[in-house]
C-alpha positions in Angstrom: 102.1 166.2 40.4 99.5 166.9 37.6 100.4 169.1 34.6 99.2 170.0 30.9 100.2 167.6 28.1 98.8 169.3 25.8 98.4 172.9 23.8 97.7 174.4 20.9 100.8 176.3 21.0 103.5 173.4 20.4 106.5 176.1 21.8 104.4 176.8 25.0 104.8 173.8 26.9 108.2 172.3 25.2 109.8 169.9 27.2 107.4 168.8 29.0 107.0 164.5 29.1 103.5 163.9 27.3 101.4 162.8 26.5 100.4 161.7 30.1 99.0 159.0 31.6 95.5 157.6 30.4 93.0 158.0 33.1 90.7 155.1 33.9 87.1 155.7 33.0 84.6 155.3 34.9 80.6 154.2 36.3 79.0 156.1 39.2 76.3 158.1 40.6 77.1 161.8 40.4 76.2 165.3 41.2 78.0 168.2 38.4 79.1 170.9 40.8 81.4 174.0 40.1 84.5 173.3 40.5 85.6 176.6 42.0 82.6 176.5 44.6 83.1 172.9 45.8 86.7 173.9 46.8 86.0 177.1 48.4 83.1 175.4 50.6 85.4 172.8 52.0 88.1 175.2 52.9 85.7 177.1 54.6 84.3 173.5 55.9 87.6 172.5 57.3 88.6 176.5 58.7 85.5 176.9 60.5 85.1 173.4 61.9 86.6 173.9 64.9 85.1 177.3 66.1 81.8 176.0 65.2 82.6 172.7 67.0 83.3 175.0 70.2 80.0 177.7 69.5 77.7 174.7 69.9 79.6 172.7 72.9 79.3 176.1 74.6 75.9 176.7 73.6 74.8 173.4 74.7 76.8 172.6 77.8 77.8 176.0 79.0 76.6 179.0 81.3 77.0 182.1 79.8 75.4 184.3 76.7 76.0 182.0 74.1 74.4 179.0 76.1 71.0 180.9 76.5 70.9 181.8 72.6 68.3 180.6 71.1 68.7 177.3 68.8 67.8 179.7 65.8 70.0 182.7 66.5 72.9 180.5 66.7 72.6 178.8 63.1 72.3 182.3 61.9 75.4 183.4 63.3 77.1 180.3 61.9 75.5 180.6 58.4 76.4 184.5 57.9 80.3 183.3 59.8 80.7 180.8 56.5 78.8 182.6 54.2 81.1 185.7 54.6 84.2 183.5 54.8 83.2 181.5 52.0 83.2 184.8 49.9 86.7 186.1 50.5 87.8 182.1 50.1 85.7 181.8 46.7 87.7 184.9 45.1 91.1 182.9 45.3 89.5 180.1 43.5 88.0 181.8 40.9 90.5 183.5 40.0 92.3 180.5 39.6 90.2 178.9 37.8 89.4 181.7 35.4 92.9 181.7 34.8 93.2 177.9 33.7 90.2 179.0 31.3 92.1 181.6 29.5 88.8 183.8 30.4 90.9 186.0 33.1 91.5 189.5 32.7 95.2 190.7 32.0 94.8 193.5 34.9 95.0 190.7 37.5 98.2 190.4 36.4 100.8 193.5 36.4 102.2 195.5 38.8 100.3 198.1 37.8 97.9 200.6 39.3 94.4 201.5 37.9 95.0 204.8 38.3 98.3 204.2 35.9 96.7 202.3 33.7 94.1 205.0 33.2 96.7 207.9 33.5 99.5 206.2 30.8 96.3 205.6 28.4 95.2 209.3 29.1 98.8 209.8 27.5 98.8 208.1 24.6 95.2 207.9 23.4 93.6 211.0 25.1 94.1 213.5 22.1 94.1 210.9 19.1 91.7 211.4 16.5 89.7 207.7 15.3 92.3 208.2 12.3 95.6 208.1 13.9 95.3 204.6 15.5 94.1 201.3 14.5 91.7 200.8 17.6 87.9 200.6 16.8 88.4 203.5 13.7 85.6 205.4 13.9 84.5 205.0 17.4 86.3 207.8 19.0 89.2 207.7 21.7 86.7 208.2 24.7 87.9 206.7 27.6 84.6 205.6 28.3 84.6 203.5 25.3 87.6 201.1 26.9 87.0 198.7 29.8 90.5 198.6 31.9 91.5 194.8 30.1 91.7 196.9 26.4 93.2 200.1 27.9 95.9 197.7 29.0 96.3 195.7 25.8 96.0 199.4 23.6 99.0 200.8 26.0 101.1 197.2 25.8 103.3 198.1 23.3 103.7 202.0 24.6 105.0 200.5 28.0 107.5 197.5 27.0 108.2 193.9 26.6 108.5 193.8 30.6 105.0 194.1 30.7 104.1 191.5 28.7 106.7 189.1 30.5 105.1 189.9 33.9 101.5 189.1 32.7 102.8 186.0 31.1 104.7 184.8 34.0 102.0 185.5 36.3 99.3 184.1 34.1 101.5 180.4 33.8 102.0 180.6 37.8 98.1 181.0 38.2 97.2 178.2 36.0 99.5 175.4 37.5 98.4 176.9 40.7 94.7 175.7 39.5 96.0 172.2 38.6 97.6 172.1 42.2 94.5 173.0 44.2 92.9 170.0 42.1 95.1 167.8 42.1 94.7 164.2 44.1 98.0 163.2 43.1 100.1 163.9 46.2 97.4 162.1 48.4 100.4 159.7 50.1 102.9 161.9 49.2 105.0 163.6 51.7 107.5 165.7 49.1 104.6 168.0 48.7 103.0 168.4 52.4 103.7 172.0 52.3 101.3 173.1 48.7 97.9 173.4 48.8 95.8 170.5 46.9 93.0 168.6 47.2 93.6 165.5 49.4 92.9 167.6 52.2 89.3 168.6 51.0 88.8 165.1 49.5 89.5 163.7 53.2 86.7 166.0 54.4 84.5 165.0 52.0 84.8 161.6 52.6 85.3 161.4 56.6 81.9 163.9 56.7 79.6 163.2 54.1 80.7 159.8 52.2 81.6 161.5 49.0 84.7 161.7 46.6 85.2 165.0 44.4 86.5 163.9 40.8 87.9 166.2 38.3 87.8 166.2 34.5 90.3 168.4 33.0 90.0 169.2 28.8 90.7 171.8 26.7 88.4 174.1 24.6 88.0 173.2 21.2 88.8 176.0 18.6 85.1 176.4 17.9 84.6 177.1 22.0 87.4 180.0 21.8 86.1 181.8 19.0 82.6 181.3 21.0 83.5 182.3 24.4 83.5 186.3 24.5 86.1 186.4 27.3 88.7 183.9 25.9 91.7 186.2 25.5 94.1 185.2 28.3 97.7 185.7 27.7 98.3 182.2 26.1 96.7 181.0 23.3 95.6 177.8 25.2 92.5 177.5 27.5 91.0 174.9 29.3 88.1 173.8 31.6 87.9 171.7 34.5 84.8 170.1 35.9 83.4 169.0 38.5 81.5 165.9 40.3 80.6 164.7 43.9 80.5 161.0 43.5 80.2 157.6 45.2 83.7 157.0 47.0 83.6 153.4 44.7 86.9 152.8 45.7 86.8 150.8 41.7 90.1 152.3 40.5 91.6 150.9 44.0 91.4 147.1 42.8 91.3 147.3 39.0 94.5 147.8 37.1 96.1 145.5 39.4 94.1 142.7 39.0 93.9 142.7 35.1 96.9 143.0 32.9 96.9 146.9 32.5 99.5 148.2 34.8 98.6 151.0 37.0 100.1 154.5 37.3 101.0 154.9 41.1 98.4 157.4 41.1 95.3 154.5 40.8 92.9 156.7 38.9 95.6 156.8 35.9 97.5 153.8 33.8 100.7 153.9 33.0 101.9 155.8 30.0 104.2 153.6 28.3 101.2 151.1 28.4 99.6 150.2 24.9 97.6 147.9 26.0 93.5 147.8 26.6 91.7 148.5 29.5 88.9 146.2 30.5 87.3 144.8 34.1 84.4 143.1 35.0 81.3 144.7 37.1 78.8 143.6 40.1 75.6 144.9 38.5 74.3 145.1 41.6 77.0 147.4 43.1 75.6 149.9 40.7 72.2 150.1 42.7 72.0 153.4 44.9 70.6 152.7 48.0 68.5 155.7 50.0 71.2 156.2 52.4 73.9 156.9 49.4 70.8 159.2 47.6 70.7 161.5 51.2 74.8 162.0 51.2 74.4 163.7 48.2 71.7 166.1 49.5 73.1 166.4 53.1 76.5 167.6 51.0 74.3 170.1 48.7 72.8 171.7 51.6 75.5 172.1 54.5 78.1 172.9 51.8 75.9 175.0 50.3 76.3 174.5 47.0 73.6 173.6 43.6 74.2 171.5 40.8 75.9 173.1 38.0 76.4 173.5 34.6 79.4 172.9 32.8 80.6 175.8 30.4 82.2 172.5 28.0 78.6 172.1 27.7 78.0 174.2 25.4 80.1 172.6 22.4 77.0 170.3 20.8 74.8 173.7 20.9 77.1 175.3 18.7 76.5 173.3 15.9 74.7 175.0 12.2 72.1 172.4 13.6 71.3 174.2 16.4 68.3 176.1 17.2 69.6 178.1 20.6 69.1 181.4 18.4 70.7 183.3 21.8 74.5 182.0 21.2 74.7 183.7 17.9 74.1 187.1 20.7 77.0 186.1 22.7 79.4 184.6 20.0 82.5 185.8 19.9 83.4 185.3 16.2 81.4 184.4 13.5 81.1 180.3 13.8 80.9 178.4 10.5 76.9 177.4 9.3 75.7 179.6 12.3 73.8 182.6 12.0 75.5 186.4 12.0 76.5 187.1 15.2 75.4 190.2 16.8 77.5 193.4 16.7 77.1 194.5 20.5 80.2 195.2 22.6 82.1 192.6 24.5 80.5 194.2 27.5 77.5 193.0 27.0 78.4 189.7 24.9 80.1 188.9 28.8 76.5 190.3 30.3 74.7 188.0 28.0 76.4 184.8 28.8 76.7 184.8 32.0 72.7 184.8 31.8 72.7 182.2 29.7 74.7 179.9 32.3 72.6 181.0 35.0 69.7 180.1 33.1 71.4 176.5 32.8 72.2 176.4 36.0 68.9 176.8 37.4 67.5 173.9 34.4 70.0 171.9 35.9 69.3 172.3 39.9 65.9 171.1 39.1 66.8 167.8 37.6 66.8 165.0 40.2 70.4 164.0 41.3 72.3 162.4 41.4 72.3 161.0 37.9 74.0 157.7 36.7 77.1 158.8 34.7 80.0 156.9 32.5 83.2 159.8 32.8 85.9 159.3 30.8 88.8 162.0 31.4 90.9 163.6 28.7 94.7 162.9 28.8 94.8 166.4 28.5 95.8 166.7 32.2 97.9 164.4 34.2 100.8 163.3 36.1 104.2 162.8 34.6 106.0 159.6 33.9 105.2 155.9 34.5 106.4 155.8 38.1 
């Protein structure tokens, strides 16, 4: 079972072992893919193949309607059946995900009604003059000057600790659910048969299109928080996960055991009590990708439907004085040391502006040729626990 070794706050994950387990780096051909997507395809993968499985027997060895439906019809009824199930899948997982970020918005997480929010912030702030409260003097208290996420945080304190608690709780429970639905840890085990992770999904990429999923866990550095415009979960900590189809190597499988690094039970990881050095040799020549290996990547792409992405963590070297992306100083958060003033426009649209921005990188990226040739090296940020 994977957790977070690490956090800014020391007090919010005391107790926990850490730090973790070093994860083995590592050479291969990969594809960068959004993590969040990636999952929500194969679940939809896995859910659907069975009715699709039966759709096209019947269309191709039955009698009635569906067998006379043209070849055409029939992958449009498939492709809007996973498209709309992919979307209700997707919102589970981004959510998840934008929790584990620290870029969620507090409202996913109380008991509350809209309608309460609005009406207890109506309350409070409805006939305050700019003066009589410390929120944005000189603005006004119009309530269209609030999205929901600051009426909540402006009321906090009017409501009660409980509030605070159930956001907290909540928030945690979301952000270890994230680590779950990634993890690969629990592959042979059967303690945890009943949660939701990966090895399902990583089976399904394997058995039907020759591809492993890995995931690289890290956490924002303090110059990405006071970048990001949306980083103001309910812990102080956030982190990012991302994402890769690769070349099911199968290197970790052989490596720590034949060299004097002792492996974690989970191969991908050594042990943590071990201090001493990785190293293995490499077949040059098992680095070569063959044509067959290049199509799995683009057979994967297309039925999964999914591009290549861009990684948010991606950002960090363009947010140096150096720099000459003038557009981050319009999104920036907080004025970044040696970068230029950053602009004075509303959250609202410093949100607007960067997703934009990733879009924009996201489309640079799709039109690369993939897969790439990659060296990954994890963070020990994330990991399981103990030496077992």
């Amino acid at each position: 079972m994977c957790y977070v070794h690490y956090s800014p706050d020391e007090e919010e994950y005391y107790g926990l072992p850490g730090p973790g387990p070093r994860p083995l780096p590592r050479l291969t051909w990969a594809v960068p893919v959004d993590a969040a997507e990636l999952g929500a395809s194969l679940e939809t993968f896995e859910m659907l193949l069975p009715p699709v499985h039966m759709f096209r027997l019947c269309h191709r060895t039955g009698s009635g309607p569906l067998a006379t439906m043209p070849q055409e019809i029939l992958d449009l009824v498939i492709e809007a059946l996973y498209q709309s199930t992919k979307a209700d899948i997707m919102l589970e997982w981004i959510a998840q995900f934008k929790c584990f970020q620290g870029r969620c918005r507090k409202t996913q997480h109380v008991s509350l009604e809209v309608d309460e929010i609005e009406a207890i912030w109506a309350e409070v702030y409805g006939n305050l003059q700019p003066c009589c409260t410390h929120h944005d003097k000189g603005k006004g208290l119009r309530p269209d000057d609030y999205d929901l996420d600051e009426k909540l945080e402006m009321i906090g304190n009017d409501i009660g600790d409980w509030m605070h608690e159930e956001i907290f709780e909540a928030h945690e429970a979301a952000r270890q659910q994230w680590l779950d639905m990634t993890c690969l840890c629990r592959a042979q085990s059967a303690q945890y048969t009943d949660l939701k992770t990966f090895a399902a999904s990583q089976k399904i990429l394997k058995s039907h299109f020759g591809l492993d999923a890995t995931f690289l866990h890290e956490a924002f550095s303090d110059r990405m928080v006071q970048f990001l415009p949306d980083v103001h979960g309910p812990l102080s900590a956030g982190y990012y996960t991302s994402c890769f189809l690769v070349l099911p190597t199968g290197s970790h499988e052989n490596a720590a055991p034949r060299s004097r690094t002792q492996a974690h039970q989970n191969r991908a990881f050594l042990k943590s009590d071990s201090r001493l050095a990785f190293h293995q040799k490499i077949d040059r020549t098992s680095l070569d990708l063959s044509d067959e290996q290049t199509s799995r990547f683009a057979r994967a792409l297309r039925i999964l439907d999914i591009q290549p992405s861009f990684h948010l963590t991606e950002l960090e070297p363009s947010l140096d004085p150096s720099s000459k992306d003038g557009i981050l100083s319009k999104i920036s958060d907080k004025q970044l040391s040696g970068c230029p003033q950053v602009s004075t426009s509303s959250s609202t649209k410093k949100k607007l502006a960067l997703k934009r921005y990733l879009d924009q990188k996201n489309k640079e990226v799709g039109q690369q040729q993939w897969p790439q040739f990659m060296l990954m090296a994890a963070s020990d940020v994330v990991g399981p626990v103990g030496t077992s």
